[in-house]
C-alpha positions as CSV (number, residue, x, y, z in Angstrom):
1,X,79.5,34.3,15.1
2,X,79.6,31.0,12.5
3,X,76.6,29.1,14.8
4,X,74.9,32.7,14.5
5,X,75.8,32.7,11.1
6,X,74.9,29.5,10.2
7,X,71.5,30.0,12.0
8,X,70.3,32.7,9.8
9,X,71.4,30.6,6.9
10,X,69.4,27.7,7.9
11,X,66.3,30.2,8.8
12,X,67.1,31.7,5.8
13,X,66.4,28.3,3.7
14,X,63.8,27.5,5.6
15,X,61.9,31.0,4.9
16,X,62.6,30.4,1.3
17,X,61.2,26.6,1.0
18,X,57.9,27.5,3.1
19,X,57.2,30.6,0.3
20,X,57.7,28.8,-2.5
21,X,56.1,25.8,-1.4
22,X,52.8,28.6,-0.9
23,X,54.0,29.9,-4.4
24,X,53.3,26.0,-5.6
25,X,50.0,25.8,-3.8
26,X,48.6,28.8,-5.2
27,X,49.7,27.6,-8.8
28,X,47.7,24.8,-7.9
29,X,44.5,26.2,-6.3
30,X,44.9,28.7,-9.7
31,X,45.1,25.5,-12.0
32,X,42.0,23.6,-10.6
33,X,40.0,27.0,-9.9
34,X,38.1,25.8,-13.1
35,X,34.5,24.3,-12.4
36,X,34.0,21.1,-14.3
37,X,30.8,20.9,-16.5
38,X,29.5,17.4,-17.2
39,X,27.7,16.9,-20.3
40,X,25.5,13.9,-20.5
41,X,24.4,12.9,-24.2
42,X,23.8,9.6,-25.7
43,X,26.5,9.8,-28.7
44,X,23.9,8.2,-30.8
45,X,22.3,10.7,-32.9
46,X,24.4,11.4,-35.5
47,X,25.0,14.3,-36.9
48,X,23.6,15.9,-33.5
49,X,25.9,13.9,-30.7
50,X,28.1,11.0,-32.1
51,X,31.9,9.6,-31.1
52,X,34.6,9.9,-34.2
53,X,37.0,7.4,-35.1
54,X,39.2,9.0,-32.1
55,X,36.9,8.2,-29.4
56,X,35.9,11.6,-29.1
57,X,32.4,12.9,-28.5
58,X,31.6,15.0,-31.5
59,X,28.3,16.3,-33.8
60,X,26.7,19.3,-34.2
61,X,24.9,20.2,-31.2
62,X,28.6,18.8,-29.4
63,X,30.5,21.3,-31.3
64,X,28.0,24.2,-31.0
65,X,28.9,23.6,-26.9
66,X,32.6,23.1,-27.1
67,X,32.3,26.8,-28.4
68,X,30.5,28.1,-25.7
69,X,32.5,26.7,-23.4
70,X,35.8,28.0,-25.3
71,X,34.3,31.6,-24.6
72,X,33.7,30.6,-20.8
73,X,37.8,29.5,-19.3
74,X,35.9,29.6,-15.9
75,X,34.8,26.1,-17.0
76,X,36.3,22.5,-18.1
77,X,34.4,20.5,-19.8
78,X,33.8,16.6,-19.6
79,X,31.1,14.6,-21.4
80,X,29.3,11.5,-20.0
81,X,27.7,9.2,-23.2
82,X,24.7,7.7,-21.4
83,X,21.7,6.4,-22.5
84,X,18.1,8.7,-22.6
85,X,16.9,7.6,-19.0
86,X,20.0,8.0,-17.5
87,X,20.3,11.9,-19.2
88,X,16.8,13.2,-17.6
89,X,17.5,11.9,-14.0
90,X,21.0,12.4,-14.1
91,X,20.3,15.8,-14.9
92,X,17.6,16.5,-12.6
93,X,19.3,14.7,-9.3
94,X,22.9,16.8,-10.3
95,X,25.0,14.1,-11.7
96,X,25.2,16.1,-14.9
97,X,25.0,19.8,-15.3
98,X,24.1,19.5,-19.1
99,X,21.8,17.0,-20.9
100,X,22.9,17.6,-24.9
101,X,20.8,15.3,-27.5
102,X,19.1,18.1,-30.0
103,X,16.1,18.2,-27.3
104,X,12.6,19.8,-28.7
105,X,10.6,21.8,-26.3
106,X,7.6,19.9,-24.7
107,X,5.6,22.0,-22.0
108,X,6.0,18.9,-19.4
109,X,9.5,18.9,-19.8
110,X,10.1,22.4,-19.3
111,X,8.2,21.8,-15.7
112,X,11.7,19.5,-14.5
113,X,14.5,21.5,-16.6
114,X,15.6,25.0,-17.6
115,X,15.7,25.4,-21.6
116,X,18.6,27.4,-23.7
117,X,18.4,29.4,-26.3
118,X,17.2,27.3,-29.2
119,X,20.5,26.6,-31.6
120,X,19.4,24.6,-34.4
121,X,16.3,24.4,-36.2
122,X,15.1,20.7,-37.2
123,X,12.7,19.1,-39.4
124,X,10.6,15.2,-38.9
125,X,10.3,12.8,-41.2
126,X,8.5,9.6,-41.8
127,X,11.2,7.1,-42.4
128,X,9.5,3.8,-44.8
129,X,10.7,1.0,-46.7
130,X,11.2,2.5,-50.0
131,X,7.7,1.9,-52.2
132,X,5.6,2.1,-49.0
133,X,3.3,5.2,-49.3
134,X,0.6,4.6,-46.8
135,X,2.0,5.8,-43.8
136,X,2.7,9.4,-43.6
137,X,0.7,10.6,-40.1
138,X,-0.6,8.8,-36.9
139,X,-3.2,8.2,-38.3
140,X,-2.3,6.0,-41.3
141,X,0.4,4.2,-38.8
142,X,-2.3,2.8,-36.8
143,X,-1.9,-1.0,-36.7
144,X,1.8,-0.6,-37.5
145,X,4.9,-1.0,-35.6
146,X,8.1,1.1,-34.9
147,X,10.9,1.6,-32.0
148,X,11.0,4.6,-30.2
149,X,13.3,5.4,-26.9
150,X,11.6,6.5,-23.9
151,X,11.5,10.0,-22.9
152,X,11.9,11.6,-26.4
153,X,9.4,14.0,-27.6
154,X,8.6,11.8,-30.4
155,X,7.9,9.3,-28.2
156,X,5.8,11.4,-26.2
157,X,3.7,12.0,-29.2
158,X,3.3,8.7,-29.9
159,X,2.4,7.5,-26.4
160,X,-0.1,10.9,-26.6
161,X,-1.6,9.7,-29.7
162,X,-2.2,6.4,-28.6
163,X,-3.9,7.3,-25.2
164,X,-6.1,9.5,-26.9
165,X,-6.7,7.0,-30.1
166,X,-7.1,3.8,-28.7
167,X,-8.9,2.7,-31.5
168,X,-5.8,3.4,-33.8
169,X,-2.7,2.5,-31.2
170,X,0.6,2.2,-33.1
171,X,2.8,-0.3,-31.7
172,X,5.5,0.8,-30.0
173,X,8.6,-1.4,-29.1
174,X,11.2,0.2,-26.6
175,X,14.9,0.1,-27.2
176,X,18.1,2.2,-26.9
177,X,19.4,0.4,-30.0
178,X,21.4,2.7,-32.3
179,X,19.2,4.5,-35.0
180,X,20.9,2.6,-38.0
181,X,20.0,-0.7,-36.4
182,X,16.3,0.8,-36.3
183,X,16.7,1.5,-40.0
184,X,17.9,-1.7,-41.0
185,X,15.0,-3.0,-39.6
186,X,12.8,-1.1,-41.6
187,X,14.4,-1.8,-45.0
188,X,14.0,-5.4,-44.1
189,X,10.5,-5.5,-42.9
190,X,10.4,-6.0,-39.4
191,X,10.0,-2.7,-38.5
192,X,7.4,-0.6,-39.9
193,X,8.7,3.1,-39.7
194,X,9.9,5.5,-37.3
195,X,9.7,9.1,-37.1
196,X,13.0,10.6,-37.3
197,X,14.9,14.0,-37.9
198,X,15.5,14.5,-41.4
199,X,19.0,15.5,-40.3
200,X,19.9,12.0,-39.5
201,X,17.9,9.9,-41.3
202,X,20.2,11.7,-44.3
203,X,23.6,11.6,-42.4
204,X,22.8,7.3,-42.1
205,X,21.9,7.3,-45.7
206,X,25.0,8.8,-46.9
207,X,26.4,6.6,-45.0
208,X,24.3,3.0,-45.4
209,X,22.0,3.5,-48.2
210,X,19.2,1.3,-46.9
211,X,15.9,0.2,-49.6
212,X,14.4,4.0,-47.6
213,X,12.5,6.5,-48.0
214,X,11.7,9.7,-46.5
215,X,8.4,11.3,-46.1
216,X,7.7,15.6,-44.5
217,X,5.8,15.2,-41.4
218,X,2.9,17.5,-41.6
219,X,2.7,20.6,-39.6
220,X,-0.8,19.1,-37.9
221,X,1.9,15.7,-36.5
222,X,4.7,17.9,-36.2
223,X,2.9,20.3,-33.3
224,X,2.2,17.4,-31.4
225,X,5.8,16.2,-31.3
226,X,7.2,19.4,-30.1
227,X,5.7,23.0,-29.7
228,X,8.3,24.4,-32.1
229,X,11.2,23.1,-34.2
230,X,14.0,24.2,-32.5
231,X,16.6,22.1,-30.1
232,X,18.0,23.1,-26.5
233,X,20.2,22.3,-24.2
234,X,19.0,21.3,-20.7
235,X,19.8,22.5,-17.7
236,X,18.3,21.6,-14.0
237,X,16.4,24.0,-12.2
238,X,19.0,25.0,-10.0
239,X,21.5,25.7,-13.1
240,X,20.2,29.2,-14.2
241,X,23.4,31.1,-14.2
242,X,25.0,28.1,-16.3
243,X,22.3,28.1,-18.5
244,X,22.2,32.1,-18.6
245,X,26.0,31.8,-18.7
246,X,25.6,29.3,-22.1
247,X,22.5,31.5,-23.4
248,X,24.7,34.9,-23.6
249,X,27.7,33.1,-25.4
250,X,24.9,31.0,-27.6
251,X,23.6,34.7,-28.7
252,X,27.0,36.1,-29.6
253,X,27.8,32.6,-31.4
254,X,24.4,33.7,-33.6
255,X,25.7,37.0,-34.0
256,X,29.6,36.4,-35.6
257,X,28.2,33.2,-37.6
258,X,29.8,30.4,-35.8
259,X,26.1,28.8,-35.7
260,X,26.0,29.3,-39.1
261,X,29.6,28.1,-40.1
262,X,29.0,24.3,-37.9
263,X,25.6,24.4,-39.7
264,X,27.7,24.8,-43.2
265,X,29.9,22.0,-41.4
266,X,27.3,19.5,-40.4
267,X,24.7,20.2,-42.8
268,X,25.7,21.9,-45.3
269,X,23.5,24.6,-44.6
270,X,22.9,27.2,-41.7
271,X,19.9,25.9,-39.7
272,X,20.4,28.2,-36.8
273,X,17.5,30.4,-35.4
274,X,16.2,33.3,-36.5
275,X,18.0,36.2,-34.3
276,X,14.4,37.0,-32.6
277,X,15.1,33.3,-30.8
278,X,17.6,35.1,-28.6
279,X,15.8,37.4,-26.8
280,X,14.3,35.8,-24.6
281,X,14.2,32.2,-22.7
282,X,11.5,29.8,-22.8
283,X,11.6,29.5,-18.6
């Protein structure tokens, strides 16, 4: 009767470890049932995508996504600060699931990546040495010199006006150097201008107050840097229900005024769409 006894005990035991060792495994299947999202962005364009004095990634169009992905817990999310090249074919051959840098729509783009609802609305300016008046469209830059990054619709534009002007080419030196370097460059002379959002050129000001200034581009220059003014996330082709997944939350983020509250944050205004930009995608 004890070695019967003791049998059942030891069964007993046994039984008990092998369920909650199952317990433990399904607390751990249910703890890493989350998909993780990587983000790739350059952390450079500040107030869009920058990293804070904790190492964080952090901006605008960062924030606007941290959001969306609060309101989706089927998700983790992880950024990857890259530079431009590295975003597009990262992107496109699945290393990232997200490519986040305040991207303008461009017709040739949209033939590689899926586009989200549009979440802020931006405005290009003509960035000088402070004094210099003659440059303030393609055409009066002809002759001069600025940095661009490749891949960027303002590069694009560039590149576009220069192929189809080649009597009135602007220079065009390549680099992934930080924007403020660029501007330095420009108070100091070696640099002629560069085409920026007004966004940043103001969030380096405040920051630097370079010998600048800051010219509107027109809305003849401004069409052929982007086909609207908006900025979008990028997804690859085979991402639709992410991106469909983002758009919904990006909608309801319109609707309750979070767009308009990180707007107030980063801006100090609301620059998100009108409502009618959530209707419908772009592809």
């Amino acid at each position: 009767m004890k070695k019967r006894s003791l049998l059942k005990s030891v069964l007993a035991v046994g039984l008990a470890a092998t369920i909650l060792a199952g317990c433990g495994n399904n607390a751990k299947q249910e703890a890493t049932d989350k998909t993780t999202i990587k983000v790739a962005t350059s952390g450079t364009t500040n107030p869009y995508t920058t990293i804070g004095d904790d190492g964080e990634n952090t901006g605008y169009d960062i924030d606007v996504l941290k959001a969306v992905l609060k309101k989706l817990p089927q998700y983790n999310l992880e950024f990857v600060t890259t530079d431009f090249a590295s975003m597009f074919e990262g992107t496109l051959s699945g290393s990232y699931d997200i490519a986040v840098n305040n991207f303008s729509y461009s017709e040739k783009r949209s033939k590689s990546y899926l586009y989200s609802y549009p979440y802020d609305e931006i405005s290009y300016v003509w960035v000088t040495k402070t004094g210099n008046d003659s440059i303030n469209s393609f055409e009066t830059a002809a002759g001069k010199t600025t940095v661009v990054s490749s891949g960027v619709s303002i590069t694009l534009a560039e590149e576009k006006w220069n192929e189809e002007n080649p009597d009135k080419q602007t220079n065009l030196t390549y680099s992934e150097q930080e924007t403020p370097v660029t501007l330095q460059q420009i108070a100091d002379g070696s640099v002629h201008y560069v085409i920026i959002d007004y966004a940043m050129f103001k969030a380096y000001q405040d920051v630097y107050n370079f010998d600048l200034q800051a010219t509107d581009v027109s809305p003849e220059d401004t069409e052929m840097i982007a086909e609207n003014n908006y900025a979008y996330y990028l997804f690859a082709y085979d991402h639709e229900q992410l991106r469909d997944e983002v758009n919904t939350v990006l909608k309801e983020l319109k609707a309750d005024g979070t767009l308009a509250a990180l707007g107030e944050k980063w801006f100090g205004k609301d620059t998100s769409p009108d409502d009618t930009q959530f209707e419908k995608t772009l592809n």
